[in-house]
Structures are given as C-alpha cells and as structure tokens.
C-alpha positions as CSV (number, residue, x, y, z in Angstrom):
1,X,164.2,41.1,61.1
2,X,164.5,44.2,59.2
3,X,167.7,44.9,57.1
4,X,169.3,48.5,57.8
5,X,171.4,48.7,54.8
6,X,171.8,47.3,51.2
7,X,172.6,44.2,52.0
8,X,170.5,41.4,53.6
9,X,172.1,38.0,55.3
10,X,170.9,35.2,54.4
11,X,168.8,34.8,58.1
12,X,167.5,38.4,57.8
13,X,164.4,39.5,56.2
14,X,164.2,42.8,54.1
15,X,160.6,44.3,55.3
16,X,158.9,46.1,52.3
17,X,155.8,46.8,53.7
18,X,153.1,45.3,56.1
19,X,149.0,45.0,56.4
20,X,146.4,44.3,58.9
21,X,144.9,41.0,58.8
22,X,141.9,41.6,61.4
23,X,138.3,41.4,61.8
24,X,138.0,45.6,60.7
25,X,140.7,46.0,58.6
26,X,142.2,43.2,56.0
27,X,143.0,43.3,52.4
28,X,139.7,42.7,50.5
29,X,141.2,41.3,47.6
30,X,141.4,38.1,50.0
31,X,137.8,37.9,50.4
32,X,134.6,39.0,51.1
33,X,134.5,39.0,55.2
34,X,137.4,38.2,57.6
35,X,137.4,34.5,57.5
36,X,138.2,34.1,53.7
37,X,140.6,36.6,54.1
38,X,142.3,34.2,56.4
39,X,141.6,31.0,54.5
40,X,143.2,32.5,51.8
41,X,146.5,32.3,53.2
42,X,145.5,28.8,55.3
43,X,145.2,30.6,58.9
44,X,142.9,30.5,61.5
45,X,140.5,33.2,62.1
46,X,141.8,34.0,65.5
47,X,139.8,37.1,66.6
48,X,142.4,39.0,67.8
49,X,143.6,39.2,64.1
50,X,147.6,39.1,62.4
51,X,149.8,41.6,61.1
52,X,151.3,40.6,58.0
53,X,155.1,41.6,57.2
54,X,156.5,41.0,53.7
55,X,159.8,40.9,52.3
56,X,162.5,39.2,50.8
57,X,165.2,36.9,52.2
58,X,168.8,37.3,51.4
59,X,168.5,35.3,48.0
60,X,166.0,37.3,47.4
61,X,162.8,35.1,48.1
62,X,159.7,36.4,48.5
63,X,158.4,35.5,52.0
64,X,155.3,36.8,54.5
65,X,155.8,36.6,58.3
66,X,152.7,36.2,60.0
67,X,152.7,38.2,63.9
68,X,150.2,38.5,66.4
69,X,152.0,41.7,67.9
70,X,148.9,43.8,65.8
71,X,149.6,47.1,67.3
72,X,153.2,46.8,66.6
73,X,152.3,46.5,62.7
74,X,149.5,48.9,63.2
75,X,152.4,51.6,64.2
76,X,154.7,50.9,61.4
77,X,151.3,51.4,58.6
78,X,150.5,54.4,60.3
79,X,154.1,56.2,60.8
80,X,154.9,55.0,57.2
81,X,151.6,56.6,55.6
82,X,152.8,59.6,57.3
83,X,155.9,59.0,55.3
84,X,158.0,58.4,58.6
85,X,160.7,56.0,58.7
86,X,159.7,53.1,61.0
87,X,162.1,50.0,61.8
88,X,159.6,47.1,62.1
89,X,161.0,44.4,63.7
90,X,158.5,41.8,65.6
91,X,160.3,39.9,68.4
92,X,160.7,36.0,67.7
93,X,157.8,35.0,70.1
94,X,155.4,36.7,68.3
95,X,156.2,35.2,65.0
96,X,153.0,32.5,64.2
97,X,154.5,31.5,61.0
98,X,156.4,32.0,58.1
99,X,155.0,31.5,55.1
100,X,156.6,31.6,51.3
101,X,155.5,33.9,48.7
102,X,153.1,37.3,49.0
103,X,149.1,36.9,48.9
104,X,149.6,40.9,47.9
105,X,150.5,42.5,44.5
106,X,154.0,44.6,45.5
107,X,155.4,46.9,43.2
108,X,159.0,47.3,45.2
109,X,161.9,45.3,45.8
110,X,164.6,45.1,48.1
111,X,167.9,46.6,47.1
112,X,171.0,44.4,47.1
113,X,169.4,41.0,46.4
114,X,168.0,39.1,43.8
115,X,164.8,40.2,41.9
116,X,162.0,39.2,43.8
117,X,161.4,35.1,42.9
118,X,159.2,32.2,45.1
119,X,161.4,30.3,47.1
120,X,161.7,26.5,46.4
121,X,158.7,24.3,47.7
122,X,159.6,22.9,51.0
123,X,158.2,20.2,53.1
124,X,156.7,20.8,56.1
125,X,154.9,18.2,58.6
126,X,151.1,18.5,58.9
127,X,149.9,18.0,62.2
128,X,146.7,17.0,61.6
129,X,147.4,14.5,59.2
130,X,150.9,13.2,60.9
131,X,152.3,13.3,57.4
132,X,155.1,15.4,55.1
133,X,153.0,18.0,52.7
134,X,154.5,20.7,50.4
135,X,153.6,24.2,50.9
136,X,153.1,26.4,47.7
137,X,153.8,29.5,47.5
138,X,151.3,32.6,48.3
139,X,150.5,34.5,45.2
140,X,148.2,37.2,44.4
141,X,144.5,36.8,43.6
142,X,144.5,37.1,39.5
143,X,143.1,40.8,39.1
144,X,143.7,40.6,35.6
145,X,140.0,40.0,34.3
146,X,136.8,41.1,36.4
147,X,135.7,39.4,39.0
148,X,135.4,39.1,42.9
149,X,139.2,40.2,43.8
150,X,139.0,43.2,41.1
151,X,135.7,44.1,42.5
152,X,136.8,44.3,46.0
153,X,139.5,46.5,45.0
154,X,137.6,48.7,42.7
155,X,134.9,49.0,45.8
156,X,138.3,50.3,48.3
157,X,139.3,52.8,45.6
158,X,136.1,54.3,45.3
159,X,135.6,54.4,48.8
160,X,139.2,55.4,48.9
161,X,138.6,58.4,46.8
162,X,135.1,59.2,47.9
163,X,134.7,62.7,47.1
164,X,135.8,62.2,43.3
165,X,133.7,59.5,42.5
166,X,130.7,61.5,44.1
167,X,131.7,65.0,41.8
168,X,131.5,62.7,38.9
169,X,128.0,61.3,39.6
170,X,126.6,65.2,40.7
171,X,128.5,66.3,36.9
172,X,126.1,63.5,35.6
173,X,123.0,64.5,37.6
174,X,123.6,67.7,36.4
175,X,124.0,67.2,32.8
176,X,120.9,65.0,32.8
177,X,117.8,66.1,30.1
178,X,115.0,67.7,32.0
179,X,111.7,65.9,32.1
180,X,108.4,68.3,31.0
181,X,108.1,68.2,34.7
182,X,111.4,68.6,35.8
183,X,114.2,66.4,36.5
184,X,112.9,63.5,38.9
185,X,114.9,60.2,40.5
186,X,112.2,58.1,39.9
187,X,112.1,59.1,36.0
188,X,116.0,58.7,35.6
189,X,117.2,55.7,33.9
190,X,118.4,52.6,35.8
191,X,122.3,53.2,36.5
192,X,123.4,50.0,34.7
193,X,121.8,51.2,31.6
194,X,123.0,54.6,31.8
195,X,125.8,56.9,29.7
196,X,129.4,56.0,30.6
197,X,131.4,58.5,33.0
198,X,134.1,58.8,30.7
199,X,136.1,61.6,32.7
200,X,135.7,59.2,36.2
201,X,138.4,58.9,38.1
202,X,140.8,55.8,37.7
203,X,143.2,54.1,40.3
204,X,146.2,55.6,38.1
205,X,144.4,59.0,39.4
206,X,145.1,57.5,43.6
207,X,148.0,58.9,45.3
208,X,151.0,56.4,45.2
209,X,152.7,54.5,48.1
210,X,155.5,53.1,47.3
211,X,155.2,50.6,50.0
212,X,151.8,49.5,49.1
213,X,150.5,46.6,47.3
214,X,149.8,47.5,43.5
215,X,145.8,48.0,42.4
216,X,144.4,46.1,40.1
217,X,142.9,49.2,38.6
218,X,139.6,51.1,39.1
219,X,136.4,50.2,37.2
220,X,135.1,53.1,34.6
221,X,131.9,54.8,36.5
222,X,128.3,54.7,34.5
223,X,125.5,55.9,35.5
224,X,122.5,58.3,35.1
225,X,121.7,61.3,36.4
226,X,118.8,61.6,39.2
227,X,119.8,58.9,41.5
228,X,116.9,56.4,41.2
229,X,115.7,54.0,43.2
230,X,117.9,50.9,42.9
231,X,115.8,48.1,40.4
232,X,118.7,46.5,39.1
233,X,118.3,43.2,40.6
234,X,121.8,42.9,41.4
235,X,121.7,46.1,43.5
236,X,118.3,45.0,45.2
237,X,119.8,41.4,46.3
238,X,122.6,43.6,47.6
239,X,120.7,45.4,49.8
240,X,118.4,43.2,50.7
241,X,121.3,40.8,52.6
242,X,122.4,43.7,53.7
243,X,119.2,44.4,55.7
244,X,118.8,41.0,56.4
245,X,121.8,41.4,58.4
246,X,121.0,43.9,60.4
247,X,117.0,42.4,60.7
248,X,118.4,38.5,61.9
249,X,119.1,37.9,65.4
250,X,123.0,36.4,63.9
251,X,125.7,38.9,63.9
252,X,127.4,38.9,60.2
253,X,130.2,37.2,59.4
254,X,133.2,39.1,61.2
255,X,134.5,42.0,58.9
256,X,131.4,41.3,56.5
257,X,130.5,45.3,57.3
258,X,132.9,47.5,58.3
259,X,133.3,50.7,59.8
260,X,135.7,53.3,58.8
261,X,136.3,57.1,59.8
262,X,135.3,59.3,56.9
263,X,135.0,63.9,57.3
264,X,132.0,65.2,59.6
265,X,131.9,63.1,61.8
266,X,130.8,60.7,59.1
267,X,131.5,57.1,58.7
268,X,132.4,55.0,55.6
269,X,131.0,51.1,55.4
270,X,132.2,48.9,53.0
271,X,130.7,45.4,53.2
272,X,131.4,42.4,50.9
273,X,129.0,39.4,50.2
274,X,128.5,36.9,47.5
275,X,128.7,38.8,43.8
276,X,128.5,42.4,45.4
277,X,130.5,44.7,46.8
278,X,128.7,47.9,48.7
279,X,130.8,51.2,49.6
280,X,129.1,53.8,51.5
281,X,129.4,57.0,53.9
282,X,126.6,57.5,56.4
283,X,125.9,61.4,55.7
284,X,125.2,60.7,52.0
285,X,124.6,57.7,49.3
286,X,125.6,54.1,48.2
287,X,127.8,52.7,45.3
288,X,127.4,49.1,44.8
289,X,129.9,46.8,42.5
290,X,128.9,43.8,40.8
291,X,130.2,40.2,39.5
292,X,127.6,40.4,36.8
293,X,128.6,43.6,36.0
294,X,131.9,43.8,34.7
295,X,133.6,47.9,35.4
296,X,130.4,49.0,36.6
297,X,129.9,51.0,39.6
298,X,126.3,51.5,40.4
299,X,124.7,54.3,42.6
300,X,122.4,54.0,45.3
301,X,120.8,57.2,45.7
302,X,120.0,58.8,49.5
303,X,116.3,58.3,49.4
304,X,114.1,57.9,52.3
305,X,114.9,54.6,53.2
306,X,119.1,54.7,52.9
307,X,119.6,56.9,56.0
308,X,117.6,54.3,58.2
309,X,119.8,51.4,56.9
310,X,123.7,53.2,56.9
311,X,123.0,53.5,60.4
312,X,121.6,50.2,61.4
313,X,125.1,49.5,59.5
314,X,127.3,51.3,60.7
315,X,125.7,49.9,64.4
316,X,126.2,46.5,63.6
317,X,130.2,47.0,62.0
318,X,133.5,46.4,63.0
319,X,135.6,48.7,63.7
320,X,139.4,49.5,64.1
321,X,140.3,49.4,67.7
C-alpha cells in the first residue's frame, strides 16, 4: 500500500500518517465519545475499533483506508513518534473500506504527485437502500471559529502539555492580591471572570510532527489565582454529568472518559459531553473547556471533593489495551 520512493502508481497509496479510531483513543475533533467519532466518518461503532491510514493516490487524491488490523497501526504511531521509519502496509483482507477525502487536518503531502485535491464523487451502491448514492468526500471539522471541534482540541493540547498549563495557573495563584486574612480559594474570583494568562502556552508552543494532523490552535488561558470552587454554571453542569456517570448503574457512552498514562504513576482523563470538554490528571486538578465560553480554559481546583471523583473516573474509563 505504501509507496517506497517518489513516485506512486496509480493503484498504490502514499501513507502520510495514521490514527486510532477505538473506544480509548480516537481523534476528538470527531466527537465527544466514540460513537460520533465513528458517525463522523459513516462507520459502525464496532468495539474492537479501526485504524485509520491516509494518503494520497497516484493523481494525488486524498483518500482514508479504513483497517481493522489495530495493532498493526498502533505499531507504525508508536515507532513513528519515536521518529522510526515504519512501512505500514495492511494486508487486503483487513481493508473495511476506502473512503475519499481526510476527516483530519494534514499539513504534509506526498512527493511526486499532485497537490493534495478530493477525488471526483463516485457512485457506490447502498445496501440498505438497494439504490446508487454518491459519496462525498471526508473533510475536516471547521476549527476555524470556536466551538465543539476547536474545544476538543484545545482540551488534548492542554492535556497534552499538562505541566505548562499547570506553571501558568501556580504563576497566577501566586501573583494573586492577598486578602486581610490571607490568600483563600473560596475568596478568589470565579475563573471565567478572572485576568487573562497572557504568557500561556499556545499550540504553536507543542512540539511538531510532521506526520500529524494540524491543530486548530490552543485557547488563551484565564483565570484567577486561589483555585476556587467551581460556580460557573457551565463548570458545575460539567461535573455534575460527570458524577452522574459514575453514580448511574449505565456505563458511559464508550470513550466518553478516558484513561491515559500521565508521570507518577498518575493517570490523565479527558472526557467529552454536550458543550464541555474536561482534562484532568488524578494526582492534582481539573481544567474544564466550554462552548459558551469561547478561548477559555477554566480550572477546577483539588478541593476535598476532586480526589474522590478523578478516581471514581479513572475506574470507570477506557483505556488503551
């Protein structure tokens, strides 16, 4: 499948880079929980999950192969984020589909073809219907103004670059005025309301991958210092479907919370629902992103009652195998 030089036949496919499409571990910018995800690109949410391999075709077309050979693309991420060279090339039989276009934002091409360009609408037969359909081509969620795809990805770059956001919200704390009895969380203004971070770290700040999809961009950080107790009502209705999740006898949505590894033996969640976004690591605080707040990212100080919940969490999330 994958072309070895600069050229590419017109039967081959160029492979640019790949992503897990499974219950733990799928591009967020696709939705809020594993299903969606999958919607998105009009597949099933077959638990066992997809690997997703795009590239371009020999005129240059833009196309993503959809395999169920998971551990296969699983290799190829990880030996390429090691920056390893890795030839990934899924056997026939475990091609489910080809499909035109990229649901992902790439910022590479191949060499020796074409710019990268939709292919041509073709017809296909829908088997539920029994009749000819056309099927578009996948594009990328529109990042460009705020909303739920730009909020996912803000929430993966902060969890992405954890320890930055969190030096930029104890710089804040810090610099916070002193009450006549000393500074105290429940004293500090609401984050929402709070002085703009402007020295936060952005997505330009991220390490680059060439093979990865592009960012939308990061949102600038605001906040106070103190870390109080949430009362913005969008942070509040977050967490309160959070716990209701872990309190109902109904698992979540798959890949609604997930699990990932984080230092010290420490786990990072990152959940998704309806307007919110939540990124957390089980040995300290919460941020929390919002539709109704455009660039915001909200803290969710420690507390007494954020331990007890991170690790009903972290019980009840998927993660990688």
């Amino acid at each position: 499948m994958a072309a070895t030089d600069d050229s590419v036949d017109d039967d081959a496919l160029y492979v640019l880079t790949a992503a897990l499409l499974t219950p733990a571990r799928f591009p967020a910018v696709l939705g809020d929980d594993y299903a969606q995800a999958c919607a998105a690109l009009g597949l099933e949410p077959y638990p066992g999950g997809y690997g997703l391999v795009m590239g371009q075709d020999g005129e240059g077309a833009r196309w993503t192969v959809v395999v169920d050979d998971v551990s296969l693309v699983a290799v190829a991420i990880a030996s390429w984020d090691c920056g390893m060279e890795y030839d990934l090339s899924p056997g026939e039989r475990t091609v489910v589909c080809a499909l035109p276009g990229w649901p992902l934002a790439l910022a590479v091409a191949a060499p020796g073809v074409p710019a990268p360009h939709d292919p041509e609408p073709a017809a296909f037969e829908d088997s539920g219907a029994g009749e000819s359909a056309v099927r578009l081509p996948l594009t990328p969620p529109d990042t460009e103004a705020w909303g739920p795809a730009q909020r996912r990805l803000g929430a993966d770059e902060v969890a992405l670059q954890w320890a930055s956001w969190r030096e930029r919200f104890e710089d804040a704390e810090d610099s916070a005025p002193e009450t006549p009895d000393g500074p105290d969380a429940s004293d500090a203004r609401e984050a929402s309301d709070g002085p703009e971070v402007s020295d936060a770290p952005e997505a330009s700040d991220a390490p680059e991958a060439s093979d990865a999809p592009e960012s939308s961009g990061l949102p600038a950080a605001s906040g106070a210092g103190g870390m109080p107790t949430p009362s913005h009502p969008g942070v509040v209705r977050a967490l309160a479907e959070l716990r209701a999740h872990v309190d109902a006898d109904a698992a979540p949505p798959p890949g609604r919370i997930r699990s990932g590894f984080a230092p010290d033996e420490a786990r990072t969640l990152r959940a998704d629902g309806p307007g919110w976004s939540f990124v957390a690591r089980t040995d300290d605080m919460a941020f929390v992103l919002l539709d109704e707040e455009p660039g915001e990212v909200l803290p969710v100080g420690r507390g007494p009652e954020l331990p007890g919940l991170l690790k009903a969490l972290d019980e009840i999330a998927v993660r990688p195998a």
